[in-house]
Residue frames relative to the residue before (quaternion, step in Angstrom):
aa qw qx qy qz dx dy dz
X 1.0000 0.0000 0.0000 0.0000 0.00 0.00 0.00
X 0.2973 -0.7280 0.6107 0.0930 3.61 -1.13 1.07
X 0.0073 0.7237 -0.6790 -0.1233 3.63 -0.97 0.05
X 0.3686 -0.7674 0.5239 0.0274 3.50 -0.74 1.38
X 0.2930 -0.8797 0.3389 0.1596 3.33 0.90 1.92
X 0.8227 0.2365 0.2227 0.4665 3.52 1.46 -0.99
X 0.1480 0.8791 -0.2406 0.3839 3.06 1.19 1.65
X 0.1128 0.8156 -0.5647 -0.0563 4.12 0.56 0.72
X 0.1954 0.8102 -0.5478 0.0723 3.08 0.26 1.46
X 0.5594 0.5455 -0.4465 0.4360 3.34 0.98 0.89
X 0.2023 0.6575 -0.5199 0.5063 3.46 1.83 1.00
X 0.7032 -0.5539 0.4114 0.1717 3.08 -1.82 1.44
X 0.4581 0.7763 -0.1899 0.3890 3.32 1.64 -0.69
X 0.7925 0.1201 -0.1250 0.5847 3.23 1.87 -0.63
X 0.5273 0.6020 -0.5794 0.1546 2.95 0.83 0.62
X 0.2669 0.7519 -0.5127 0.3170 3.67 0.83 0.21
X 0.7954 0.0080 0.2245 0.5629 3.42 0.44 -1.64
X 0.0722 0.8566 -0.5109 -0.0005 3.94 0.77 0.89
X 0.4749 0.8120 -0.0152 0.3391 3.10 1.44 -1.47
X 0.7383 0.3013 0.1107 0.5932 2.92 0.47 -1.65
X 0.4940 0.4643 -0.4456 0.5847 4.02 0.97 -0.56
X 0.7951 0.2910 -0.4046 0.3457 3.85 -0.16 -1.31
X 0.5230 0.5853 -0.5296 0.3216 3.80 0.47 -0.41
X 0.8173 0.4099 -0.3144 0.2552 3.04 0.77 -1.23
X 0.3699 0.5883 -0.4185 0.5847 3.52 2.22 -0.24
X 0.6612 0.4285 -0.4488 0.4216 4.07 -0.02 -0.46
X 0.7593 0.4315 -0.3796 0.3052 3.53 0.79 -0.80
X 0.6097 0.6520 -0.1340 0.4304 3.20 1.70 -0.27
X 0.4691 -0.6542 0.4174 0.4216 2.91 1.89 0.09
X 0.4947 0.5914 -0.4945 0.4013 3.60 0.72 0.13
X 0.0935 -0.8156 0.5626 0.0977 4.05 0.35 1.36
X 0.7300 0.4854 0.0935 0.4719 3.43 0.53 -1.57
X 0.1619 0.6755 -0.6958 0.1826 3.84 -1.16 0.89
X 0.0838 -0.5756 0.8063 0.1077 3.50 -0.98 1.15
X 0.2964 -0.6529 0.6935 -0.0692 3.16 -1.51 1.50
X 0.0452 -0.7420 0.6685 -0.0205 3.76 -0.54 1.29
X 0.5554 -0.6041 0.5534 0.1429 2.61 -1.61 1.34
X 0.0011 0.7911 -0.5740 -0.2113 4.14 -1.29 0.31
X 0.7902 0.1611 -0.2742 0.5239 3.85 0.99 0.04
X 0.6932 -0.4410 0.3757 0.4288 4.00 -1.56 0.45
X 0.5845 0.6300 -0.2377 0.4527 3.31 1.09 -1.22
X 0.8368 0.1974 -0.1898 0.4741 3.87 0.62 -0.84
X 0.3991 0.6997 -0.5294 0.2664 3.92 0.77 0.37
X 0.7226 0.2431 -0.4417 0.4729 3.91 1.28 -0.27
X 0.7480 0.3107 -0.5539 0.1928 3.47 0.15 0.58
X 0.2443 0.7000 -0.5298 0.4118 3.34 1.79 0.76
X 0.2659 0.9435 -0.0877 0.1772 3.45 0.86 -1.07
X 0.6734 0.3168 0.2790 0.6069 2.13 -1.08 -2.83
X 0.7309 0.2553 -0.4267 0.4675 4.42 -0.60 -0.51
X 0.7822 0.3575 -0.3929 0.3255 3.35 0.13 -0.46
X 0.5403 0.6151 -0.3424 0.4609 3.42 1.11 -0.17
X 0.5141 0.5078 -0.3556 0.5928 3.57 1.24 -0.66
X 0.9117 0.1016 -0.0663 0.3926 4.02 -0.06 -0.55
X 0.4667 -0.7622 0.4068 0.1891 3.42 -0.67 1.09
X 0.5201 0.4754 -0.4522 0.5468 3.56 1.67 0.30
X 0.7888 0.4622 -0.2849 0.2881 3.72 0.40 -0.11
X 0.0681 -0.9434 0.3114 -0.0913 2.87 -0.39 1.04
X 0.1348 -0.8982 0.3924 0.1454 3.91 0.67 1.34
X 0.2309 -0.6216 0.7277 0.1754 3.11 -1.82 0.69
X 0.3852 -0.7250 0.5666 0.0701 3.61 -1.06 0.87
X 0.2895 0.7954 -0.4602 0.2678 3.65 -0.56 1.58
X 0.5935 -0.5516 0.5266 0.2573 3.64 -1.62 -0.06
X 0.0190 -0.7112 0.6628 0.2336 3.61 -0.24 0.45
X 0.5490 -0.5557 0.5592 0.2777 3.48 -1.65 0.32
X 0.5603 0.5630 -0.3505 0.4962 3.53 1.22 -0.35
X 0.6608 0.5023 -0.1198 0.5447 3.50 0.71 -1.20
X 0.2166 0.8564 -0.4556 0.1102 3.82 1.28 0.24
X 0.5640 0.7403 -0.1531 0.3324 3.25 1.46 -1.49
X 0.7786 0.3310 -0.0789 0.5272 3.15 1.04 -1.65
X 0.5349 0.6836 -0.3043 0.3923 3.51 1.44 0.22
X 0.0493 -0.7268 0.6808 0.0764 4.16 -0.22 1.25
X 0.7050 -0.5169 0.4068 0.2651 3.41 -1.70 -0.18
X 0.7391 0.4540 -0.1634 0.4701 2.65 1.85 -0.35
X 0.2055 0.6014 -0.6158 0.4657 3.19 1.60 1.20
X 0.6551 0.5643 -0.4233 0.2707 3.71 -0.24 -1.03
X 0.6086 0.5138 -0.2699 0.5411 3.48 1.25 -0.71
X 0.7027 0.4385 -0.3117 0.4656 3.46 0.76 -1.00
X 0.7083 0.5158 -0.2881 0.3864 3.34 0.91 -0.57
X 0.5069 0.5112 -0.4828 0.4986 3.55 1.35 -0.40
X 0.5477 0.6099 -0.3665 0.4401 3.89 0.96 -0.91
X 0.7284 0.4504 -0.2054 0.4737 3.50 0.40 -0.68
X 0.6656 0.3859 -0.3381 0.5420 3.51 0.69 -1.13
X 0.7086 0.4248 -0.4108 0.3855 4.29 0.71 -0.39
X 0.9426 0.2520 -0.2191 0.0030 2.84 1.25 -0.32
X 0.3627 0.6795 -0.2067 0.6033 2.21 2.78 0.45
X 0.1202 -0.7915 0.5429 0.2536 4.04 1.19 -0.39
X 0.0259 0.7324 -0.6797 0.0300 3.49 -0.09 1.11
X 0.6604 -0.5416 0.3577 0.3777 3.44 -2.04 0.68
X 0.8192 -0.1218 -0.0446 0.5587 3.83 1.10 -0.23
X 0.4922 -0.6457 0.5028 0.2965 3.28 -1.17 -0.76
X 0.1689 0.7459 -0.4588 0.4524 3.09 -0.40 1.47
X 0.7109 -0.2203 -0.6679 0.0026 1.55 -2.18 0.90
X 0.0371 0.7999 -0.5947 0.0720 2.97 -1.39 1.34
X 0.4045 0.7993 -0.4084 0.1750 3.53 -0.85 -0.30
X 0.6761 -0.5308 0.3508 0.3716 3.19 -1.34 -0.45
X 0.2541 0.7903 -0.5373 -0.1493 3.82 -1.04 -0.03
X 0.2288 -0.8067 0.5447 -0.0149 3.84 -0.65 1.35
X 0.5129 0.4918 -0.4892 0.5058 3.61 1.19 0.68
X 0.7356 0.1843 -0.3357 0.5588 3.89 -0.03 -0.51
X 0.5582 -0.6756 0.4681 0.1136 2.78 -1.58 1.94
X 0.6106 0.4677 -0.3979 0.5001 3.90 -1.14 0.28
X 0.8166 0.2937 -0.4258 0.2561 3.53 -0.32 -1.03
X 0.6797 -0.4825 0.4247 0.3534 4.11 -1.01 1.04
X 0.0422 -0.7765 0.5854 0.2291 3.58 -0.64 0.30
X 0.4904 0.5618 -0.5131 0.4251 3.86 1.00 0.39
X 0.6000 0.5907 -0.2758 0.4637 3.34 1.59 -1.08
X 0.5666 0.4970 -0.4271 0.4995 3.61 0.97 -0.43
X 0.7801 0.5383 -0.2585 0.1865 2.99 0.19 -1.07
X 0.5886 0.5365 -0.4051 0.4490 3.25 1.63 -0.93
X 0.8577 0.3506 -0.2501 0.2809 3.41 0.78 -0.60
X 0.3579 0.6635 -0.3849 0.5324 3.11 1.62 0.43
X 0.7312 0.2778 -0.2264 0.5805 3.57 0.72 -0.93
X 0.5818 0.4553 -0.4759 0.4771 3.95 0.57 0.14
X 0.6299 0.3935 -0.2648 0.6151 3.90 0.67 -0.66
X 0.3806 0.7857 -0.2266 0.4319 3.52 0.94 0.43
X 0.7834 0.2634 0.0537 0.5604 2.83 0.29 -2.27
X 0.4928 0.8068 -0.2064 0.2521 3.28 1.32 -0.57
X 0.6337 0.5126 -0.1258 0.5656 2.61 1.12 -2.13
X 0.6756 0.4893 -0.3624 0.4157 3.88 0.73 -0.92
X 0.4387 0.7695 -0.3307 0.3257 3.34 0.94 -1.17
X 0.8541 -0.0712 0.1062 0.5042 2.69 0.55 -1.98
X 0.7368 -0.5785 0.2214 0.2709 3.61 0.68 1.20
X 0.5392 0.6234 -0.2826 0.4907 3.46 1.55 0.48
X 0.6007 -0.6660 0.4100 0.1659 3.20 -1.28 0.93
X 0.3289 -0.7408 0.5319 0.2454 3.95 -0.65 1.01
X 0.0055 -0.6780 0.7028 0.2154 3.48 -1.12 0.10
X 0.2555 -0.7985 0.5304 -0.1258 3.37 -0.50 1.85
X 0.2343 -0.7453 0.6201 0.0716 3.42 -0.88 1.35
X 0.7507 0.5710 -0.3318 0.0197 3.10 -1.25 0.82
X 0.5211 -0.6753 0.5035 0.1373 2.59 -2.00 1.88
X 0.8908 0.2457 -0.2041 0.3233 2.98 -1.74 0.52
X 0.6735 0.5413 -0.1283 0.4868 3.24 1.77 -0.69
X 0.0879 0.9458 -0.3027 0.0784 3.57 1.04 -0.08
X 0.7177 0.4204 -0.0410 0.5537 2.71 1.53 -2.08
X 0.6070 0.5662 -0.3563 0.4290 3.57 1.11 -0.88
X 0.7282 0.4220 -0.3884 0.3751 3.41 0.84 -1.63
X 0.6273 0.5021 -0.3917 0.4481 4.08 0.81 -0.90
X 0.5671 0.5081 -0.5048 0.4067 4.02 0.64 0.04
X 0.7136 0.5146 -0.2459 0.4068 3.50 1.46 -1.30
X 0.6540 0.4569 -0.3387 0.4988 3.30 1.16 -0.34
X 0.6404 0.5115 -0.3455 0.4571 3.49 0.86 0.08
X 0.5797 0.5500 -0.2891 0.5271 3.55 1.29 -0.66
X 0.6497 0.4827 -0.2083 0.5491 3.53 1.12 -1.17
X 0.3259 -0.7561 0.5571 -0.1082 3.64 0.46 -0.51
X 0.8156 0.1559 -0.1949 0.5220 3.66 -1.01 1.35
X 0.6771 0.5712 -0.2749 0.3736 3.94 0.71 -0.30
X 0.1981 -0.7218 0.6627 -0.0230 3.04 -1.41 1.06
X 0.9896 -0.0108 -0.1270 -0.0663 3.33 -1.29 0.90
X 0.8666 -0.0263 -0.4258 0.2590 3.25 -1.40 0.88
X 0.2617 -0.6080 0.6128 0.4316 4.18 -0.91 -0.17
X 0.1306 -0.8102 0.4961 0.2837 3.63 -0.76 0.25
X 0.8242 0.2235 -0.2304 0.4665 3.28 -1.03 0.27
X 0.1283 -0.8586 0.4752 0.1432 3.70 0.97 1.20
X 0.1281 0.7654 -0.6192 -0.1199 3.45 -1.20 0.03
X 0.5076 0.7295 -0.3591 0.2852 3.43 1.34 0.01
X 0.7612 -0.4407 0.2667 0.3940 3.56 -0.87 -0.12
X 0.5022 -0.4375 0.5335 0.5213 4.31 -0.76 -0.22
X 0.5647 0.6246 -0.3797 0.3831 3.61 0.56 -0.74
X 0.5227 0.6896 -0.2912 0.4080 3.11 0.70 -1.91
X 0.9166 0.3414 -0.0511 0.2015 2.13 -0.59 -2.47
X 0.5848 0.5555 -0.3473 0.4782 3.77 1.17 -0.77
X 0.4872 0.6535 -0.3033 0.4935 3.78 1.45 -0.39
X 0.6555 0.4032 -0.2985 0.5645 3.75 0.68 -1.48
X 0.6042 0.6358 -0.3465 0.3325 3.65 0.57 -1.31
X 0.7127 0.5439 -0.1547 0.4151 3.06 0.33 -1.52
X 0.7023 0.3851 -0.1201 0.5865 3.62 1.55 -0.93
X 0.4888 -0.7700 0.2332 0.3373 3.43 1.16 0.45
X 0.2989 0.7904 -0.3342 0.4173 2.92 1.19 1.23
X 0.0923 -0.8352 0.5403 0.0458 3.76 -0.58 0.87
X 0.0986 -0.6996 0.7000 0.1039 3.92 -0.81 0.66
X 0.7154 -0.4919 0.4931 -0.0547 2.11 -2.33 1.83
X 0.2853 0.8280 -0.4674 -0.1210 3.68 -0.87 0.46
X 0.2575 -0.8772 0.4052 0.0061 3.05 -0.23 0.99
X 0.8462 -0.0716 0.1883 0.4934 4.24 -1.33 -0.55
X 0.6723 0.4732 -0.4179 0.3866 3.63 0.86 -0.35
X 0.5538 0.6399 -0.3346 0.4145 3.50 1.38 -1.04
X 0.5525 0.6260 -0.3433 0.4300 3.98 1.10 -0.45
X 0.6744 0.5342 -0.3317 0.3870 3.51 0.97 -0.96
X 0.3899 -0.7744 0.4013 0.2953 3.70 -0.62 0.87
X 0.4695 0.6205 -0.2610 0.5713 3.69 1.92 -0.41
X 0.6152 0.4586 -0.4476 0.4592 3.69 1.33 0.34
X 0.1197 0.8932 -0.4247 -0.0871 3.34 0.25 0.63
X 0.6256 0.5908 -0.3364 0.3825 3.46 1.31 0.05
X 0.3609 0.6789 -0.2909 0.5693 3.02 2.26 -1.00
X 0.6869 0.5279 -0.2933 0.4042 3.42 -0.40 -1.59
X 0.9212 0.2001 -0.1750 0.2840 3.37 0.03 -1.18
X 0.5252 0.4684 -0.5257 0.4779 3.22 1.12 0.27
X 0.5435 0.5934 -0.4571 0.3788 3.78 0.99 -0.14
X 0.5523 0.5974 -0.3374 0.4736 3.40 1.33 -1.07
X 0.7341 0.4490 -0.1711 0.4798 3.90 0.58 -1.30
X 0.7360 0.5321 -0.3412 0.2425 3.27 -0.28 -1.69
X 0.5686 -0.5423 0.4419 0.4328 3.85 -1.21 1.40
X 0.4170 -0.7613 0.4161 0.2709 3.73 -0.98 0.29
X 0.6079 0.5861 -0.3402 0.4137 3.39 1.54 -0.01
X 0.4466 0.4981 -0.4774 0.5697 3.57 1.80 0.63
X 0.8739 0.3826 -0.2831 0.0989 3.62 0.75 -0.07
X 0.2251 -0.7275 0.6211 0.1850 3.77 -0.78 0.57
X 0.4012 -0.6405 0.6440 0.1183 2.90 -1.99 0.98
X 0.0343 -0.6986 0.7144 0.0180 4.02 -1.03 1.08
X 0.3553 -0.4329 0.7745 0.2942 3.21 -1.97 -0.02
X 0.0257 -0.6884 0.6950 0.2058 3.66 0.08 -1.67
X 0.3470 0.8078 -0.4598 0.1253 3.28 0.77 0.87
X 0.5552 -0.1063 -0.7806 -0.2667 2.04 -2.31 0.22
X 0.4107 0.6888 -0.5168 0.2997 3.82 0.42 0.90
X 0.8719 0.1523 -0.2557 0.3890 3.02 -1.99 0.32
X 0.5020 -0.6656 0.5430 0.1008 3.89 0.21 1.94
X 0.0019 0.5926 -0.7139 -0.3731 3.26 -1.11 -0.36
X 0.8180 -0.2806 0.1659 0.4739 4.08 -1.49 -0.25
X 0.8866 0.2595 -0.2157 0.3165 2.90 0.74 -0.82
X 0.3906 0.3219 -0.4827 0.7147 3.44 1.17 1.42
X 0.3230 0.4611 -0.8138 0.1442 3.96 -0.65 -0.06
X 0.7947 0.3491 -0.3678 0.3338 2.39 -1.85 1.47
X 0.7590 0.3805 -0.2089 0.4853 3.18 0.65 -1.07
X 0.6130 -0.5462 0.4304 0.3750 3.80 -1.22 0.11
X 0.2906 -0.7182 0.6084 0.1721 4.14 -0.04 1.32
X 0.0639 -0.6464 0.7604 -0.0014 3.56 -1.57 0.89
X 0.7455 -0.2881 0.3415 0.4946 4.05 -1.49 0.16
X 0.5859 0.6199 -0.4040 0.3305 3.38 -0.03 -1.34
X 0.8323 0.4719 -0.1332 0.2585 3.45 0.75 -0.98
X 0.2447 0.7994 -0.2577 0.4843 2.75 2.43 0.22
X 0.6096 0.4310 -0.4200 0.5159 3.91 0.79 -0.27
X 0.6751 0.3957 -0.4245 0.4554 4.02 0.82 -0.79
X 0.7745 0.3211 -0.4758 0.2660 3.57 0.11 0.08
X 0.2727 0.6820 -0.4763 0.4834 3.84 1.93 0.39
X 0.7705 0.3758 -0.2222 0.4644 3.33 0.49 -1.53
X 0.5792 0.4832 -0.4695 0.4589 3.86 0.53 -0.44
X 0.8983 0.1861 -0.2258 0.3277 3.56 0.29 -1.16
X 0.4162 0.6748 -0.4367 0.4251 3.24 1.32 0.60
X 0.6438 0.5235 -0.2841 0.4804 3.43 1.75 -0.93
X 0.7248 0.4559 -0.3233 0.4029 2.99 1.01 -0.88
X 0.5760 0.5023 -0.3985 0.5071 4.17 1.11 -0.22
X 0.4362 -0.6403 0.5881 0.2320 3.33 0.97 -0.32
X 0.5621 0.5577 -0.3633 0.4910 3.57 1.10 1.08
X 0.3870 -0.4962 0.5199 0.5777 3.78 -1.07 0.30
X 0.7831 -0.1534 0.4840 0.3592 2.41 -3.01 0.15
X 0.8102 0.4566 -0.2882 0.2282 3.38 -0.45 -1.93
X 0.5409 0.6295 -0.3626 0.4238 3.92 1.66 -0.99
X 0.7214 0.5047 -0.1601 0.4464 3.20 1.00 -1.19
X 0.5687 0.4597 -0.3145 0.6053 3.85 1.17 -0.62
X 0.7234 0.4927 -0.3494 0.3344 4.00 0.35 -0.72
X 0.7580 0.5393 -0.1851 0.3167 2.79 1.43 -0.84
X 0.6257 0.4770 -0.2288 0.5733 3.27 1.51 -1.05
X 0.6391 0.5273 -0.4043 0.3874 3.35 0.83 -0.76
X 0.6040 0.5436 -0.1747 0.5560 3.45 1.21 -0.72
X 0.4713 0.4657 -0.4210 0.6195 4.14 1.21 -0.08
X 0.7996 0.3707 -0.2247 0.4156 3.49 0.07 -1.67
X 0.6932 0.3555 -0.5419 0.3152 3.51 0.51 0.26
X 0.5265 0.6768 -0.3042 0.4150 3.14 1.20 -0.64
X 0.6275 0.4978 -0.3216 0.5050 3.53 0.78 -1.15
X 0.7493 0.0679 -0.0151 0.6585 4.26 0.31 -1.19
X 0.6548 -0.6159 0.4352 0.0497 3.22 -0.15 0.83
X 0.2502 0.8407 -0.4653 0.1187 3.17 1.34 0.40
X 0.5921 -0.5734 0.5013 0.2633 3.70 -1.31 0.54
X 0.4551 -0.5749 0.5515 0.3977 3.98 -0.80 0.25
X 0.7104 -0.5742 0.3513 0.2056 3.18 -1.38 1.67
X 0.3677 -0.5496 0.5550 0.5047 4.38 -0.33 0.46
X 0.5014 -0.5868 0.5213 0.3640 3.27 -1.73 0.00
């Protein structure tokens, strides 16, 4: 069993053929998807899908990308939601300092409000961020009390032995496939395995053998099998394990039969 740590499968991207995407994630052993959430506007129909299936499972948040569509008075709405929906975390949030325009003070208020939250209420963050690495591990240290995951890593072993060390785990996902990742790759090859979770982030970040094309869950076995090749371990070592982080980390429930 897989659990797809990091999944917007409640992106418009599926509604054409949701249905028919999760079968093919069930046949793949893909049981489980925590589905994060990136504007106020889309948490009920993030919801509504996950309510329809007992593998899905939503985390309620602010993307930094999505900065635009973001008032001050989401943060309020969102404490409302986290009390009263109990989602598996909070998220997606964080920092990003590579696409040009978006305010970094503005990130921050809401990065560090979606923050205090997660303490607030005892739940794990799933925290974007590019280029930002160092900022986001200063904010989680200022905040204090918090647990979990960076997704899509791209930072350094350094970094990452930093987030760790702060009880933090990082996400890897379709980029780790690319042989031209070589810094990726090898910390996948090394890194203790009980810091890691497997994502798609779909219907982003392809792995190789779809560049280009729109990524869905299903595709969650090619990056087992990349980094399972690359540790020089079975698939299944690598599926027990992460699958076994990600429940721990959000508490996820055992898969329906």
């Amino acid at each position: 069993m897989l659990v797809d740590s990091h999944s917007h499968f409640d992106a418009p991207e599926f509604d054409g053929d949701r249905a028919a995407a999760l079968r093919r994630a069930r046949d793949a052993g893909v049981s489980r998807q925590v589905v994060p959430a990136i504007t106020c506007a889309g948490w009920p129909k993030l919801r509504a899908i996950c309510q329809d299936d007992a593998g899905l499972f939503p985390a309620y948040g602010l993307h930094p990308m999505y900065l635009s569509e973001h008032r001050p008075e989401h943060l309020r709405e969102l404490r409302d939601w986290i009390e009263r929906e109990a989602p598996v975390a909070v998220g997606e949030c964080g920092l990003d300092h590579f696409v040009e325009g978006l305010d970094p003070a503005r990130q921050a208020h809401y990065f560090d409000g979606q923050l205090r939250l997660a303490r607030e209420f005892d739940l794990p963050v799933i925290v974007h961020a590019r280029r930002a690495v160092d900022a986001v591990i200063a904010a989680i240290r200022r905040v204090g009390g918090l647990r979990g995951v960076v997704h899509s890593y791209s930072g350094s072993p350094e970094q990452a032995r930093q987030l760790w060390q702060l009880g933090f785990l990082i996400g890897l996902g379709g980029p780790v496939t690319y042989e031209r990742a070589n810094r990726l790759r090898t910390l996948a090859a090394s890194m203790p395995l009980e810091f890691l979770l497997l994502e798609t982030d779909s219907p982003d970040q392809p792995d190789a053998g779809i560049r280009g094309e729109r990524n869905e869950p299903a595709r969650l076995a090619v990056v087992r099998d990349t980094i399972a090749a690359l540790r020089g371990s079975a698939p299944d070592e690598i599926a027990a394990a992460t699958t076994r982080n990600a429940e721990r980390l959000f508490g996820l429930p055992l898969p329906a039969p």
